[in-house]
C-alpha positions as a LaTeX table, in Angstrom:
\begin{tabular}{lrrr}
\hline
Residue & $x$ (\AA) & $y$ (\AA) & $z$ (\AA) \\
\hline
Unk1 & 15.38 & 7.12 & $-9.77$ \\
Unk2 & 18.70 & 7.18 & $-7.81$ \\
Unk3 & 18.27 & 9.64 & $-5.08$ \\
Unk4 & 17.84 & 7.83 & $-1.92$ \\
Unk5 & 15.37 & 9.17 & 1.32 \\
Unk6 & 17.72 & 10.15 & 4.28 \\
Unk7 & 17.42 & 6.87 & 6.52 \\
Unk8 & 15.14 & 8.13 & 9.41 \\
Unk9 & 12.86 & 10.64 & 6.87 \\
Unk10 & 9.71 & 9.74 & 8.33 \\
Unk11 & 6.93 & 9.11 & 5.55 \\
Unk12 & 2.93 & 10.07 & 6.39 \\
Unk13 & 0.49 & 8.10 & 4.86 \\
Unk14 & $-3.44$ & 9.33 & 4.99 \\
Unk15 & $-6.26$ & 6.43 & 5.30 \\
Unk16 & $-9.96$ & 7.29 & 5.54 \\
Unk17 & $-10.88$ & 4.13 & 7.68 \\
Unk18 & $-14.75$ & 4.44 & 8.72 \\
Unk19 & $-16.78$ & 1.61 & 10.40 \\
Unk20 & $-15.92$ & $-1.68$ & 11.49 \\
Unk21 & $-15.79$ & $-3.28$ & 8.58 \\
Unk22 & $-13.37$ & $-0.82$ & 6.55 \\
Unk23 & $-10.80$ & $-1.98$ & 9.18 \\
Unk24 & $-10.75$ & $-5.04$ & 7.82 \\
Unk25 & $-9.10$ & $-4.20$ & 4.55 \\
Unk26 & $-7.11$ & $-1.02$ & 6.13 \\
Unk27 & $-5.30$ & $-3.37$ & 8.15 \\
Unk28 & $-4.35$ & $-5.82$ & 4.74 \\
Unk29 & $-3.13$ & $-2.13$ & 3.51 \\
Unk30 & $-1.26$ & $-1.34$ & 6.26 \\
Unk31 & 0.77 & $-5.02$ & 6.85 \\
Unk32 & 1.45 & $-5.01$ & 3.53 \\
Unk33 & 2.70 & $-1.46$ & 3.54 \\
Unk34 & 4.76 & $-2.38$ & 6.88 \\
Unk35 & 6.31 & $-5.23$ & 5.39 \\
Unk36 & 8.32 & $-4.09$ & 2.69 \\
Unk37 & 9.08 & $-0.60$ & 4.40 \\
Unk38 & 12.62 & 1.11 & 5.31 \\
Unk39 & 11.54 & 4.05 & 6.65 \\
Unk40 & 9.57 & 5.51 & 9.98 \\
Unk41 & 5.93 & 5.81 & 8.74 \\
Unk42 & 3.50 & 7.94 & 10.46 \\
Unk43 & $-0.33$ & 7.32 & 9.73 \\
Unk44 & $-2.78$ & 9.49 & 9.96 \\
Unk45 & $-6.76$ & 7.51 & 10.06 \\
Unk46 & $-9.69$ & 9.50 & 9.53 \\
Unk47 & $-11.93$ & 7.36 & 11.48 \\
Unk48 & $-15.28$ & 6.97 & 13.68 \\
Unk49 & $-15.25$ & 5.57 & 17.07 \\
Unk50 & $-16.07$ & 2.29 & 16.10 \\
Unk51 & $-12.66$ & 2.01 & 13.77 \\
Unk52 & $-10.90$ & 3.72 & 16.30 \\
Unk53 & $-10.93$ & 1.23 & 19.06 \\
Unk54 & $-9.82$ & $-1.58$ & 16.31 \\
Unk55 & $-7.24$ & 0.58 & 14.96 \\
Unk56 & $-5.89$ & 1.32 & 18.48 \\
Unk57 & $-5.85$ & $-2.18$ & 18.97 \\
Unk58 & $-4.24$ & $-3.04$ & 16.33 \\
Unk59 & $-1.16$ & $-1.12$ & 16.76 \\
Unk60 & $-0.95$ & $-1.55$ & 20.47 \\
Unk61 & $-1.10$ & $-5.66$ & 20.00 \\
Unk62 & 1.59 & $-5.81$ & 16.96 \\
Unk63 & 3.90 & $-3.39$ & 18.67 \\
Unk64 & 6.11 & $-2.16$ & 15.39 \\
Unk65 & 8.82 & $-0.23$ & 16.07 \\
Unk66 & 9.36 & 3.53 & 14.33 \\
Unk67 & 5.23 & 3.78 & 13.43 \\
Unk68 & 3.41 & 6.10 & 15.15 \\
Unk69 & $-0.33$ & 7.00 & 14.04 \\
Unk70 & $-2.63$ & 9.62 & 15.06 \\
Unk71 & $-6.38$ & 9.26 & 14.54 \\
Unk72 & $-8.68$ & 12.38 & 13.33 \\
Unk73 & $-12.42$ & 11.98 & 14.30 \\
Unk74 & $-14.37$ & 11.71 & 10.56 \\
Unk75 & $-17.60$ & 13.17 & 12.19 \\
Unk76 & $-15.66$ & 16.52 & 12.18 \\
Unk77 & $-15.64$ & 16.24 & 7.71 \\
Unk78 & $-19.40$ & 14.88 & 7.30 \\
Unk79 & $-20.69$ & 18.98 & 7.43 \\
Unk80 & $-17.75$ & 19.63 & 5.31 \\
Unk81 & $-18.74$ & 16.69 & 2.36 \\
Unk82 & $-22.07$ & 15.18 & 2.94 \\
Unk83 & $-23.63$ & 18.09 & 0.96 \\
Unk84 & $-22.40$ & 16.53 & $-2.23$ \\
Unk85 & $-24.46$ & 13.78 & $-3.67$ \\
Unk86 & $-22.87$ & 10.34 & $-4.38$ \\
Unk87 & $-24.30$ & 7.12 & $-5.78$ \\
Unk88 & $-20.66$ & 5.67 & $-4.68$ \\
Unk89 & $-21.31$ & 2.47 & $-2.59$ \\
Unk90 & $-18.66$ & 4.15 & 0.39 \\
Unk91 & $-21.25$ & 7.13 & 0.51 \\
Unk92 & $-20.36$ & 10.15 & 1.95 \\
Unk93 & $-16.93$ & 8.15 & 3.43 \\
Unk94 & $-16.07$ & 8.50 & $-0.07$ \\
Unk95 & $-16.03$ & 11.89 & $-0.35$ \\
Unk96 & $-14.17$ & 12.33 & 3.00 \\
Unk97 & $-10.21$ & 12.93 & 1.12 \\
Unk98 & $-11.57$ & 16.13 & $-0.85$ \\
Unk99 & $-11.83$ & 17.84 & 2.93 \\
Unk100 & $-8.08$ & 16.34 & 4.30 \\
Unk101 & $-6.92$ & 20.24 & 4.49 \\
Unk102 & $-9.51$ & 21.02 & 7.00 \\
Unk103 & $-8.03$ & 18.12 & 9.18 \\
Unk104 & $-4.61$ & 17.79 & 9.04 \\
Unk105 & $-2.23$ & 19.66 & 10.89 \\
Unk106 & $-0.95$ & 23.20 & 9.36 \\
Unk107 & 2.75 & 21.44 & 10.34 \\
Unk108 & 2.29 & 18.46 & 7.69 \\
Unk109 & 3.93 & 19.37 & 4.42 \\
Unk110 & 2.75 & 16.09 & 2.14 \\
Unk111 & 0.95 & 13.14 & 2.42 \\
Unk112 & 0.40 & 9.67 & 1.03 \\
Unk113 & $-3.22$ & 9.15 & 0.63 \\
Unk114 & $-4.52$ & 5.20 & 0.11 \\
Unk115 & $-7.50$ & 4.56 & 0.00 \\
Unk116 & $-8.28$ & 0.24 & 2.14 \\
Unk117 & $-8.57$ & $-1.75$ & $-1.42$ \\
Unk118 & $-4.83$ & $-1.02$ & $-1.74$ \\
Unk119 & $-1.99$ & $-3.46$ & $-1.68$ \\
Unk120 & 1.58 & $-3.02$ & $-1.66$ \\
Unk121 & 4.27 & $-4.81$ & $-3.70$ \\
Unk122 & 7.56 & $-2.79$ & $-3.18$ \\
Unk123 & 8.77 & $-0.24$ & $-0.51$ \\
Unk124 & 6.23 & 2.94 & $-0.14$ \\
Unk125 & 9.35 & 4.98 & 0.65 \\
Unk126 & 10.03 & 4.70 & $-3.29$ \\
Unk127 & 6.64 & 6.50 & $-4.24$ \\
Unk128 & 7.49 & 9.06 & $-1.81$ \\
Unk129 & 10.31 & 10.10 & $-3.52$ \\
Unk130 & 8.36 & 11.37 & $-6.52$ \\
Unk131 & 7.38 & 14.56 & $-4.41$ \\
Unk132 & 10.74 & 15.11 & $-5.68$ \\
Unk133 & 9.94 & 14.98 & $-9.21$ \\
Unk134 & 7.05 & 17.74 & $-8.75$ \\
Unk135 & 7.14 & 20.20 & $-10.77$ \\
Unk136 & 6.64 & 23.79 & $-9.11$ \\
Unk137 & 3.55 & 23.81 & $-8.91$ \\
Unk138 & 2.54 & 20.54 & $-9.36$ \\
Unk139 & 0.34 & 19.86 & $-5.98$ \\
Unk140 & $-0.97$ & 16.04 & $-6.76$ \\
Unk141 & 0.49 & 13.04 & $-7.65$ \\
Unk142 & $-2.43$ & 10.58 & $-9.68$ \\
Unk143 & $-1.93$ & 7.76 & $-12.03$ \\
Unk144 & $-4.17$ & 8.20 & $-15.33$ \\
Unk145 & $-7.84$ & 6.15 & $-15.18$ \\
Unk146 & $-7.21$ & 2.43 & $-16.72$ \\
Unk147 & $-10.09$ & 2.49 & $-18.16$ \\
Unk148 & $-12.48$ & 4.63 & $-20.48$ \\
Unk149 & $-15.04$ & 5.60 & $-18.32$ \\
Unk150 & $-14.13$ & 9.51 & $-18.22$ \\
Unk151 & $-14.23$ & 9.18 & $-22.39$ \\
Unk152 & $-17.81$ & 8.57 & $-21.77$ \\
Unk153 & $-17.93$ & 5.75 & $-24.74$ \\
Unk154 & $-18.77$ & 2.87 & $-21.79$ \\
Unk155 & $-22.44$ & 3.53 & $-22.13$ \\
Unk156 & $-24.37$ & 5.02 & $-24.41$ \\
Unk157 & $-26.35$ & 7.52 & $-22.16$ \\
Unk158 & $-23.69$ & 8.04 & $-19.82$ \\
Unk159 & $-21.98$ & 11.33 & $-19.25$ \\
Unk160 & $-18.96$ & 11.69 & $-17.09$ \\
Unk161 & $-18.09$ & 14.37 & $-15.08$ \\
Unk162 & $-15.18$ & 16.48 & $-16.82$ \\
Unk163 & $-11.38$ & 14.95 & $-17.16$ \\
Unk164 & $-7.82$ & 15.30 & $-19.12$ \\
Unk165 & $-8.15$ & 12.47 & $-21.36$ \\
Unk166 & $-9.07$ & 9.20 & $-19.08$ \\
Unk167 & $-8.53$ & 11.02 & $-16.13$ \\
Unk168 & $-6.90$ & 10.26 & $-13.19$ \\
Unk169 & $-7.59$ & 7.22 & $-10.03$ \\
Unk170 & $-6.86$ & 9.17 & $-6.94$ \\
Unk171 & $-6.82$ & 5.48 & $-5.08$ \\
Unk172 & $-3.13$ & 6.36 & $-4.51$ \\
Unk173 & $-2.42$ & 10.39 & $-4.33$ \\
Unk174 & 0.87 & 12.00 & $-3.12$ \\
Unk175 & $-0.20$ & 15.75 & $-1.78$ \\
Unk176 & 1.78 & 18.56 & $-1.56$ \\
Unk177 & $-0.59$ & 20.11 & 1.11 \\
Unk178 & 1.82 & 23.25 & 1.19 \\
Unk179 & 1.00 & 23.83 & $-2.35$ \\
Unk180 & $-2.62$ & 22.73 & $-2.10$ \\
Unk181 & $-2.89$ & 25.35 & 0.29 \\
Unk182 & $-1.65$ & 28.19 & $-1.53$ \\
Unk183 & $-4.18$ & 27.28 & $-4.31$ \\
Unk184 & $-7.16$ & 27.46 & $-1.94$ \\
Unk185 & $-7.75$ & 23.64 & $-2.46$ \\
Unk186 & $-11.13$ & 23.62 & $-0.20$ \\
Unk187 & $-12.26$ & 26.48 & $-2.19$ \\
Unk188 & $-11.73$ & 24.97 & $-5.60$ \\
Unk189 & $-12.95$ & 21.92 & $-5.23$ \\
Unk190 & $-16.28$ & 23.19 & $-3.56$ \\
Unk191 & $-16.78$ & 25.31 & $-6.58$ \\
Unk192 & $-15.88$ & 23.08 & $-8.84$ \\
Unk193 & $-18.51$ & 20.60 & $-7.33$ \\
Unk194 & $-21.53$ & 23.37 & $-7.06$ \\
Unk195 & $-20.82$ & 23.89 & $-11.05$ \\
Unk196 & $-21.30$ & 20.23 & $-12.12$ \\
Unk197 & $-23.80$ & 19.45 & $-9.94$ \\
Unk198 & $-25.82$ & 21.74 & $-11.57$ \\
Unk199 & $-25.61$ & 19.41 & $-14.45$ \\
Unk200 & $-24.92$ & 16.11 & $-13.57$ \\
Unk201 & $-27.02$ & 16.11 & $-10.07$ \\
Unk202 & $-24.25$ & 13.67 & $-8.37$ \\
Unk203 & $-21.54$ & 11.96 & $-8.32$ \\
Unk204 & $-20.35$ & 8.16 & $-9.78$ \\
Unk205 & $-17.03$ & 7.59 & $-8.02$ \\
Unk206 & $-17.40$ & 9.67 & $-5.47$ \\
Unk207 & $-14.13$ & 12.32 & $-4.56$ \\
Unk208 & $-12.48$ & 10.89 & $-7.73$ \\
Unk209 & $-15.73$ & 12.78 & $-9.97$ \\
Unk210 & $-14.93$ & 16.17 & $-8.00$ \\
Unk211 & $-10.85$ & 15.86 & $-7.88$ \\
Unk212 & $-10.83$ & 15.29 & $-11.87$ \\
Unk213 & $-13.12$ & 17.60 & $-12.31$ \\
Unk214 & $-10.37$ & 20.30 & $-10.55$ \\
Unk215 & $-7.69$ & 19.25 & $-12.75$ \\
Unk216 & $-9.79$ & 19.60 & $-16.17$ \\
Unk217 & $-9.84$ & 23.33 & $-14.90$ \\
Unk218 & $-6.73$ & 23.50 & $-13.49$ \\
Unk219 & $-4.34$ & 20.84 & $-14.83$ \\
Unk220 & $-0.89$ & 22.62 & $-13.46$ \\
Unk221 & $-1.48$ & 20.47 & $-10.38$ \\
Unk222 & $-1.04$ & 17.21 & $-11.18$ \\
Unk223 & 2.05 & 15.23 & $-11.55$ \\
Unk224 & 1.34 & 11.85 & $-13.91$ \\
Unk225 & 2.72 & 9.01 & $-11.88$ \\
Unk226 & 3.76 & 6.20 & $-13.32$ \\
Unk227 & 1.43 & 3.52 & $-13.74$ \\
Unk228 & 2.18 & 0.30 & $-11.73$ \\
Unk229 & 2.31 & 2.98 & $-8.89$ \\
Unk230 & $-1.62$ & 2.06 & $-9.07$ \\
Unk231 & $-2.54$ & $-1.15$ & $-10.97$ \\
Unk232 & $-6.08$ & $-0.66$ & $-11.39$ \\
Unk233 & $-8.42$ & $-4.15$ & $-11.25$ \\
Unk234 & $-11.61$ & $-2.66$ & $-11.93$ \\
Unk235 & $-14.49$ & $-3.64$ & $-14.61$ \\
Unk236 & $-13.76$ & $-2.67$ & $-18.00$ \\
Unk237 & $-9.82$ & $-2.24$ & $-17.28$ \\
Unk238 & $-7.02$ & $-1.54$ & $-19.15$ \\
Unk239 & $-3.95$ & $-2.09$ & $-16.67$ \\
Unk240 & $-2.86$ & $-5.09$ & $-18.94$ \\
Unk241 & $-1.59$ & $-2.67$ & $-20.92$ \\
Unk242 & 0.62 & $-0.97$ & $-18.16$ \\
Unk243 & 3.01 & $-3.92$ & $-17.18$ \\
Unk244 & 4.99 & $-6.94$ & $-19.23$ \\
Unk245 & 5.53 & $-8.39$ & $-15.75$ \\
Unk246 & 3.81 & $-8.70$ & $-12.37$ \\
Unk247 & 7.29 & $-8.04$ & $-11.14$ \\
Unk248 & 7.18 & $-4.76$ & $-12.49$ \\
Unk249 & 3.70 & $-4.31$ & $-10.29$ \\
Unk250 & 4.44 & $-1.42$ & $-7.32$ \\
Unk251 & 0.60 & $-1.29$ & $-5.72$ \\
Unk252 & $-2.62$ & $-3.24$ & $-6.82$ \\
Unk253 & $-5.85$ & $-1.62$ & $-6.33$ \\
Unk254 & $-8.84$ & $-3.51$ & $-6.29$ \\
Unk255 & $-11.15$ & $-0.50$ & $-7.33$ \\
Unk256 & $-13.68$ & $-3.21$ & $-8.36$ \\
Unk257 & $-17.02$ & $-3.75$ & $-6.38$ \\
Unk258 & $-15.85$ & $-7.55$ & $-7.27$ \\
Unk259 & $-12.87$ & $-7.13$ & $-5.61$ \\
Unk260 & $-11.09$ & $-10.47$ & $-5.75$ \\
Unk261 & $-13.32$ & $-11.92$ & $-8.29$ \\
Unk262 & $-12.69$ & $-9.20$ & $-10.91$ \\
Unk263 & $-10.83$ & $-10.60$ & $-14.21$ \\
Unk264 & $-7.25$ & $-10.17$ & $-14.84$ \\
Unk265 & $-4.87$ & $-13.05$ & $-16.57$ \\
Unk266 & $-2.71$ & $-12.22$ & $-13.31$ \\
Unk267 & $-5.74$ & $-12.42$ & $-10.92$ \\
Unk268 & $-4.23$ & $-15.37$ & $-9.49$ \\
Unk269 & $-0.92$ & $-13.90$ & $-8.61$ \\
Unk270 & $-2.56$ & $-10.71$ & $-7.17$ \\
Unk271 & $-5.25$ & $-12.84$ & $-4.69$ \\
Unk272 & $-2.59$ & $-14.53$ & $-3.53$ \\
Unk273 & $-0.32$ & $-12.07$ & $-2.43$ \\
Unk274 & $-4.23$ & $-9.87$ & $-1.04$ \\
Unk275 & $-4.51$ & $-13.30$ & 0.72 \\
Unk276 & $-1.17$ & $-13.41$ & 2.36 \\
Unk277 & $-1.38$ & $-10.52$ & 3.68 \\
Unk278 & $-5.12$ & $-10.22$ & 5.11 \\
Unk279 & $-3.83$ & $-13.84$ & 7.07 \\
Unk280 & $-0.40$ & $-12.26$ & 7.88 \\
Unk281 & 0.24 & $-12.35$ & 11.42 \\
Unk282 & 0.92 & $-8.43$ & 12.47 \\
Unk283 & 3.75 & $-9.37$ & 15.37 \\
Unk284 & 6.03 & $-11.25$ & 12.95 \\
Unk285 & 6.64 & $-7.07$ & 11.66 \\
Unk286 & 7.85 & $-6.00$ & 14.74 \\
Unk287 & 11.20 & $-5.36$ & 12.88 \\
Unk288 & 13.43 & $-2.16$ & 14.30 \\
Unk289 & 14.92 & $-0.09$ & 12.19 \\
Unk290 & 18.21 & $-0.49$ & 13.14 \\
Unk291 & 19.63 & 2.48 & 11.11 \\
Unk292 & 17.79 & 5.08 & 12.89 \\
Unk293 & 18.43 & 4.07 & 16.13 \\
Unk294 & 22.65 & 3.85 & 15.92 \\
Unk295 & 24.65 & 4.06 & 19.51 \\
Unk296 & 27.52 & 6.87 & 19.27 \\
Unk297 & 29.96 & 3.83 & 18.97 \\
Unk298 & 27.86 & 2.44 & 16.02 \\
Unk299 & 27.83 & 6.01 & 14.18 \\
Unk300 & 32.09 & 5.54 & 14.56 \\
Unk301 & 31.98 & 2.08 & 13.53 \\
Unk302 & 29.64 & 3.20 & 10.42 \\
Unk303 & 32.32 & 6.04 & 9.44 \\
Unk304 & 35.17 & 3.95 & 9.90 \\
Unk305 & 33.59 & 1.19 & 7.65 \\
Unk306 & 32.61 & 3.97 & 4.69 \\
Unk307 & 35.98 & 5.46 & 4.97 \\
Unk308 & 37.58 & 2.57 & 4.35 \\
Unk309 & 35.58 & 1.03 & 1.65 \\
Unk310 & 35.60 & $-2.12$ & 2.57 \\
Unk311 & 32.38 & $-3.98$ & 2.72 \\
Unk312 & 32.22 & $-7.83$ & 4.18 \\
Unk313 & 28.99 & $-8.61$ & 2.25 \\
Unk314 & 28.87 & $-12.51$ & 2.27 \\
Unk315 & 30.60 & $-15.89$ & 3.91 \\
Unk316 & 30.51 & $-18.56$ & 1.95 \\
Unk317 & 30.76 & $-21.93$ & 4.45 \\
Unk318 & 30.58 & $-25.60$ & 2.86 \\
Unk319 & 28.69 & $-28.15$ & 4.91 \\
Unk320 & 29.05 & $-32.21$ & 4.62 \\
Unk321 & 25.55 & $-32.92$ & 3.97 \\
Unk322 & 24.20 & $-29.67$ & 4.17 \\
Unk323 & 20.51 & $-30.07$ & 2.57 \\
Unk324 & 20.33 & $-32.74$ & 6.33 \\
Unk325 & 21.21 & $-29.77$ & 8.83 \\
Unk326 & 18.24 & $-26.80$ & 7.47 \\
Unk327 & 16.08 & $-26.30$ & 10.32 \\
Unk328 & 12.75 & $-25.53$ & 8.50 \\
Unk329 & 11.51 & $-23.19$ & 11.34 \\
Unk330 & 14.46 & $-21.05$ & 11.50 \\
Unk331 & 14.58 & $-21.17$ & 7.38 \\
Unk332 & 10.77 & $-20.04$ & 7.44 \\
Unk333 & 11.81 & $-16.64$ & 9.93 \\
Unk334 & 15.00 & $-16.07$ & 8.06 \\
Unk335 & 12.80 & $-15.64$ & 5.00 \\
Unk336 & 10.54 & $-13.41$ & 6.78 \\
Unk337 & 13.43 & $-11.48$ & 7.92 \\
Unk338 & 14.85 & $-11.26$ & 4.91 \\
Unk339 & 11.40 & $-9.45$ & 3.70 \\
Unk340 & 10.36 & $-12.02$ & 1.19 \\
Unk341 & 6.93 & $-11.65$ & $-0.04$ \\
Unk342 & 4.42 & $-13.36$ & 1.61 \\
Unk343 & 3.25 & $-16.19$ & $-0.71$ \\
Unk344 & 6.28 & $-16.93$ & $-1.30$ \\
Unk345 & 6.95 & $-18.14$ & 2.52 \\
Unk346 & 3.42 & $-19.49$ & 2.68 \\
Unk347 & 4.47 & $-21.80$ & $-0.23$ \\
Unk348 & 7.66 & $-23.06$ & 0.99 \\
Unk349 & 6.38 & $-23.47$ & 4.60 \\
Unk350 & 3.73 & $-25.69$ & 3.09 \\
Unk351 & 6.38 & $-27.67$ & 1.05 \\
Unk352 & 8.65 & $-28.02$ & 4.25 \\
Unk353 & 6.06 & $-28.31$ & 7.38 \\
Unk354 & 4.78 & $-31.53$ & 8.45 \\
Unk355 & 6.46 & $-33.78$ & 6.90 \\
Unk356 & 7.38 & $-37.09$ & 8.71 \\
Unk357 & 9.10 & $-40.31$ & 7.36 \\
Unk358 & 9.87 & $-43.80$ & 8.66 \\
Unk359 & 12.29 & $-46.99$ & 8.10 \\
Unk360 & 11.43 & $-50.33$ & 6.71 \\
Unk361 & 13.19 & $-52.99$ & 6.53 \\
Unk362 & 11.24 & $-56.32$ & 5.22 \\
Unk363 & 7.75 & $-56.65$ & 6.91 \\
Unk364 & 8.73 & $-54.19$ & 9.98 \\
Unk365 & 7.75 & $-50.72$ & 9.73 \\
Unk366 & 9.03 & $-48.17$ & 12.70 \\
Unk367 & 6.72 & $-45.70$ & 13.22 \\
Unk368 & 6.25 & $-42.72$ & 11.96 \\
Unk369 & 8.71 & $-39.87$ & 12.96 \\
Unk370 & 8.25 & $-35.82$ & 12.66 \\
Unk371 & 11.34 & $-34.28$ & 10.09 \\
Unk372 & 12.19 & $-30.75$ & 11.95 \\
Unk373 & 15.42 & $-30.57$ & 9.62 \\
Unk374 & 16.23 & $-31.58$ & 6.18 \\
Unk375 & 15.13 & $-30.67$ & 2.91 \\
Unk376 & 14.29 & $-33.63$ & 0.06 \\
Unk377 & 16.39 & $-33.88$ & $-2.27$ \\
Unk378 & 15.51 & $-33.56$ & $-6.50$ \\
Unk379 & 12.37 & $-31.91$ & $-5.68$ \\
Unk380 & 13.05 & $-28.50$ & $-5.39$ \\
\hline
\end{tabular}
């Protein structure tokens, strides 16, 4: 896709965080969101009290610059949702993104919804430009089910509520909310849920049942996303079949109740990077974005420099002995600046850190002395 965001576009990203625990995973969603971004994000948490006061303190401690977030209370959705039965393990928290249009402001034209078990591997400002790629009246962005559970052949006496083909996993969904609104969204998906029910008496996966249910009547709205825009690692999965790489991989959703134990030949890979995040220390992305914030000398400097057409994009400087002078902590934040993934640093840090060395010379033995610089050589 080569059309590019305008630099400050500010992107809004939905999360239904409720309860203490939920935070827990929102915030391994949101660091690794904030880590590869370019672009202002605005989030918008449907949340109780109790996530609330984390959340708050959260964003308050880690201070990152161009993020703002505003917090919707989720008691104002349970009249809304909690008629609809759900043997979901989130309950009716589950069913809380089929009422967004009742929360969010008239003013908000599109949204990012994620649901916590969510992780990012490339910039979210990427899947926002698919709105783009809407078609007119396309309303919701979904990746197709990676697995055959809306075919109904999982089990023998199973029978799924209604779907196009495998369906669709609305753990990622880009909403046109303008559009959504000029279908009557809270009106379609009510009656869409009052007809099933009559036959299937609840729902499995909880919004997901109702939302595909929607599209089987109305399939004009959605807009097939690719699929490593939502690597699926639940039981019985296909998403093997969606990627020849992990570096292909955009987001990896652990839609499994076994979350990191689920099976996948890349599970390793994907715990990992989960891992680096959930540990990830929030401060070290307090990075501004220096391209929305230019001086009126800066903006000149910035013409000038495009006029022109000359770029300096590298210095090339050759040092006598240069593996001795690398300073292993600045290495390790230059990394981080630099936005390399997580495990990655975590790796190298572990190869560099700690290591100490010492002379001998016949039976003496100096003692033992902490290496700050200097990088082994033949081992790398």
């Amino acid at each position: 896709m080569s059309e590019k965001l305008d630099e400050c576009e500010v992107i809004h990203v939905v999360i239904v965080c409720v309860g203490h625990n939920a935070t827990r995973s929102a915030a391994t969603v949101i660091k690794s969101m904030l880590f590869y971004r370019r672009q202002p994000l605005h989030f918008h948490f449907v949340s109780d009290s109790a996530a609330k006061v984390v959340i708050e303190n959260l964003f308050q401690s880690w201070k990152v610059p161009k993020v703002q977030y505003t917090i919707y209370q989720s008691s104002r959705l349970i009249p809304s949702v909690s008629w609809v039965p759900t043997n979901h393990y989130s309950g009716v928290n589950g069913l809380m993104k089929l009422g967004l249009l009742e929360i969010l402001p008239s003013w908000l034209q599109q949204v990012i919804c994620v649901d916590t078990d969510i992780t990012f591997a490339d910039d979210i400002a990427r899947l926002w430009l698919r709105f783009k790629e809407f078609g007119p009246r396309e309303a919701i962005g979904l990746v197709e089910n990676q697995s055959d559970w809306y075919l109904g052949t999982l089990f023998k006496t199973f029978k799924p509520w209604p779907a196009l083909g495998r369906g669709f996993n609305t753990g990622i969904m880009l909403m046109n909310l303008a559009r959504l609104r000029l279908e009557n969204w809270d009106q379609m998906w009510r009656q869409t849920a009052e007809r099933e029910l009559l036959v299937r008496l609840s729902t499995n996966l909880a919004d997901q049942d109702v939302i595909n249910g929607v599209i089987h009547q109305s399939p004009h709205l959605v807009h097939r996303l690719p699929c490593f825009w939502n690597v699926q690692l639940s039981d019985n999965t296909l998403s093997e079949e969606c990627y020849t790489s992990v570096s292909d991989i955009k987001v990896i959703h652990w839609n499994s109740p076994k979350k990191l134990k689920v099976k996948n030949k890349h599970v390793e890979h994907f715990r990992n990077l989960y891992l680096s995040f959930l540990e990830y220390d929030g401060n070290l992305l307090r990075r501004d974005l220096f391209h929305c914030n230019f001086t009126e000398e800066q903006e000149t400097a910035q013409s000038s420099l495009e006029t022109v057409g000359v770029y300096a994009t590298a210095l090339f400087i050759d040092l006598s002995k240069a593996i001795d002078a690398v300073n292993h902590n600045l290495l390790v934040r230059k990394l981080k600046e630099y936005k390399f993934p997580p495990w990655i640093i975590s790796r190298i840090k572990s190869y560099l850190l700690d290591r100490s060395h010492m002379v001998i010379v016949g039976p003496k033995r100096s003692r033992d002395h902490l290496l700050t610089c200097k990088i082994p050589q033949g081992l790398i």
